[in-house]
C-alpha positions in Angstrom: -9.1 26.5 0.5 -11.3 23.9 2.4 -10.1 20.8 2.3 -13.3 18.1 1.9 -12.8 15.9 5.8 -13.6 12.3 6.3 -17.0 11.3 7.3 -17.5 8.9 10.1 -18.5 5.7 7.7 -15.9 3.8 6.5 -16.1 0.3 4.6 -14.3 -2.6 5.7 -13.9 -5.6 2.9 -15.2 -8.8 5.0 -13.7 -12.3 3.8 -13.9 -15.4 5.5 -10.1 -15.8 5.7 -8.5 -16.0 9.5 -5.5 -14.0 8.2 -4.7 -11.2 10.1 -3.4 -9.7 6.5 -5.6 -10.6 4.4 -7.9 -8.4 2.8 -5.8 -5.4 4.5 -8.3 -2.5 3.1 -11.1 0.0 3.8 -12.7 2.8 2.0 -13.5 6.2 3.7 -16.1 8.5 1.8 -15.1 11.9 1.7 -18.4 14.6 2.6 -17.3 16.2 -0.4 -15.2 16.0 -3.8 -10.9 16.7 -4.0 -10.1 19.7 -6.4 -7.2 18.4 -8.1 -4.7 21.0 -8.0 -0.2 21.2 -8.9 0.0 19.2 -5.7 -3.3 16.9 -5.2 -4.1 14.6 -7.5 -6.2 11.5 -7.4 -5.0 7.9 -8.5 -6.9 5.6 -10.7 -7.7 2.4 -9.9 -5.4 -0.4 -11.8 -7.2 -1.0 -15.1 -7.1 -4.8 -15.2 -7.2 -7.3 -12.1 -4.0 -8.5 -13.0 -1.3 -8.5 -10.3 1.7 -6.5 -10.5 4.5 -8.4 -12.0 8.1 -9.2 -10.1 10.6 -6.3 -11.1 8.1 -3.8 -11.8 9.6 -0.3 -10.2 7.4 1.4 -7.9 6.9 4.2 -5.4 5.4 4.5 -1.9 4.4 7.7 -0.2 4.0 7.9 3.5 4.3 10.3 6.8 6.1 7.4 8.5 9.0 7.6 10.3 12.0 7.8 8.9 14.4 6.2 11.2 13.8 3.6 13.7 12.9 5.1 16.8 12.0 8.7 15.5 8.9 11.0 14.9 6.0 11.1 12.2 7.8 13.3 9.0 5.6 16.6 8.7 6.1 16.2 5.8 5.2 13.6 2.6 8.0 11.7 2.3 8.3 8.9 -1.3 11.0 6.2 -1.8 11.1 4.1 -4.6 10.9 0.5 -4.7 10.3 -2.6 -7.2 8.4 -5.5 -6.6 9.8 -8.8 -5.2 9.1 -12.4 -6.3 6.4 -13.9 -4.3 8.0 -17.3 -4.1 11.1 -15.2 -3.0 9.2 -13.4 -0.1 7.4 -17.0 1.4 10.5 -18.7 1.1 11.4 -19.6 5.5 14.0 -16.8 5.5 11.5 -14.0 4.6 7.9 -14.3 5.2 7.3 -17.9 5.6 4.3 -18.7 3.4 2.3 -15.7 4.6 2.6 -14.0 0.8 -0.8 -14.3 -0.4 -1.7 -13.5 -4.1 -3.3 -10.6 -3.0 0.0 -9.1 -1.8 2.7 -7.8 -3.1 6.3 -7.5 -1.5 8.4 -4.5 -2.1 11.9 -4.1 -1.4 13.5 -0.5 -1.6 16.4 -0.1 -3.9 18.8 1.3 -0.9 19.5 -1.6 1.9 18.6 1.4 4.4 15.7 2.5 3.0 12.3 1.2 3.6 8.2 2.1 4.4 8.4 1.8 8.4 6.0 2.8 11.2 3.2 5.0 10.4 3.3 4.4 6.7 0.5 1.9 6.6 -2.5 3.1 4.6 0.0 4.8 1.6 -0.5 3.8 -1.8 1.8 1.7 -3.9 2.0 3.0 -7.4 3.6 0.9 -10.2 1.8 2.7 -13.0 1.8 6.6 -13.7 -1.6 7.9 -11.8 -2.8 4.3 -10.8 -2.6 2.6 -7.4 -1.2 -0.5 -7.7 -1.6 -1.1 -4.0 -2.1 -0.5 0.1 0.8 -0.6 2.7 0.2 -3.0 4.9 2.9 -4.2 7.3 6.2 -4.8 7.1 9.2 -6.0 10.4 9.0 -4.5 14.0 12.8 -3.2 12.1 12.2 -1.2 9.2 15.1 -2.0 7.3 15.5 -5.8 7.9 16.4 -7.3 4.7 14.5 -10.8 5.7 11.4 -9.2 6.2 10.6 -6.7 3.4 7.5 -4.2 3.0 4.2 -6.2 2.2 1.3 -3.9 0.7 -2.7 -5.1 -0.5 -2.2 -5.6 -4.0 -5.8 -3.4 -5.2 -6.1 -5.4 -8.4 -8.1 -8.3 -7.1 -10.3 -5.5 -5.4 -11.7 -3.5 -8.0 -14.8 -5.1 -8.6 -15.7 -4.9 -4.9 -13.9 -1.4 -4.8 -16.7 -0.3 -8.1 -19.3 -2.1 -6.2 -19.1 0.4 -2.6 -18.4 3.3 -4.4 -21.0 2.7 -6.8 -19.6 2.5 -10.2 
């Protein structure tokens, strides 16, 4: 089975905002279309541009590592998580006002679980087949409690998202 490869244009969203952040999120064109199949399936985009609420349970998939210190997983590793208040994540012990509303912070139901290096780029799915968002970045120590997970929430995108895919 071939397996459709990346093409060497990608598409960067451009905002005016300084964050470093903000706007975490590109689009790659494939050179060809994914066969869905048992194991590959594509996620939909979130059907409204309303943000995903505090509470909500999600997953994350990732080939991160999965210890501090260790190697890339060979294979696709998932944790589940649920989404944290904003207010909560900008308090000054966690992320110090640098929650945007086009963020969402996750926290992993296990205190020693949590997205970590090379996990960036996985989607964030709060809703059966829909991505909900984009891991962005999270502490230099995966599992510190004061720093949880951050990902691009992909709600406020969509219309930009329709707009370079041409839909």
């Amino acid at each position: 089975m071939r397996v459709p490869h990346l093409q060497n244009r990608g598409c960067r969203f451009e905002a005016s905002q300084a964050a470093q952040q903000l706007n975490d999120l590109a689009l790659l064109k494939l050179d060809g279309k994914v066969k869905p199949s048992k194991t590959i399936r594509p996620l939909a985009l979130p059907r409204g541009r309303q943000a995903v609420a505090a509470g909500a349970r999600c997953s994350v998939a990732g080939w991160g590592v999965t210890h501090q210190g260790g190697q890339l997983t060979k294979a696709l590793q998932e944790l589940d998580m649920h989404v944290l208040d904003a207010k909560m994540c900008n308090n000054s012990r966690f992320w110090h006002g640098g929650i945007s509303p086009r963020m969402i912070c996750l926290a992993a139901h296990s205190k020693n679980q949590a997205p970590c290096k090379g996990d960036s780029g996985g989607p964030v799915m709060c809703s059966r087949g829909q991505v909900a968002g984009i891991l962005s970045f999270s502490s230099k120590v995966c599992t510190d409690i004061f720093k949880p997970p951050v990902a691009t929430a992909v709600a406020p995108y969509r219309s930009w998202i329709k707009k370079v895919i041409g839909h």
